[in-house]
C-alpha positions, 0 to 999 in steps of 0.5 A: 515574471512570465505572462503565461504559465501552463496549467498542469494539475487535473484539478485546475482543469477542473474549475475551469470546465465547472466554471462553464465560461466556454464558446466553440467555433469548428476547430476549437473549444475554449473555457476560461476563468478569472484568476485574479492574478497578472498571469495567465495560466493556459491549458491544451487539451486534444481527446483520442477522438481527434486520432493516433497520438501522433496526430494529437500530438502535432494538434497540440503543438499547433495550438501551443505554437499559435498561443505562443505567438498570439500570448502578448495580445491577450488580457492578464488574469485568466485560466484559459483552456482549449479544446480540439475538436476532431476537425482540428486533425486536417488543420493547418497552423494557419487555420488552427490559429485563426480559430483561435484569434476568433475565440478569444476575440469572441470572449473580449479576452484581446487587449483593447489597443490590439483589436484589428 
């Protein structure tokens, strides 16, 4: 089974935001939620305020490609969602990634043996 599945329905968004377990940093936004599964379910959202779809669209891969890299460090069982703020438009895949290490770093959602 898959360590990472996408959250997809509105709802499921929904208790994550309502749950109100977030942290912010200057690129991103995270909310998360105890699951109480052994899978992770994971959300990228980027607002029109960040630009034209183009530019949303390439934060979104951003975000997804450095999750993607980062996903075998991070604790099983939680509803994870990430916001872009606008800054997040200039940003590299470096810097996006960065901030996104610091968030959840922040929210102890790493795995002990991973810590550095």
């Amino acid at each position: 089974m898959k360590s990472t599945i996408g959250l997809q329905k509105d709802r499921d968004f929904r208790k994550v935001y309502r749950h109100r377990n977030s942290m912010a940093n200057r690129l991103l936004i995270i909310y998360i939620r105890e699951n109480q599964e052994e899978y992770n379910r994971v959300g990228f959202t980027v607002s029109k305020k960040v630009g034209k779809a183009t530019v949303r669209n390439r934060v979104k891969r951003r975000m997804k490609e450095s999750y993607r890299l980062r996903h075998h460090h991070v604790k099983l069982g939680y509803d994870v969602v990430f916001i872009a703020r606008d800054t997040a438009a200039d940003s590299s895949l470096a810097e996006i990634d960065s901030a996104m290490m610091h968030l959840l770093r922040k929210k102890k959602l790493i795995k002990k043996k991973d810590v550095q």
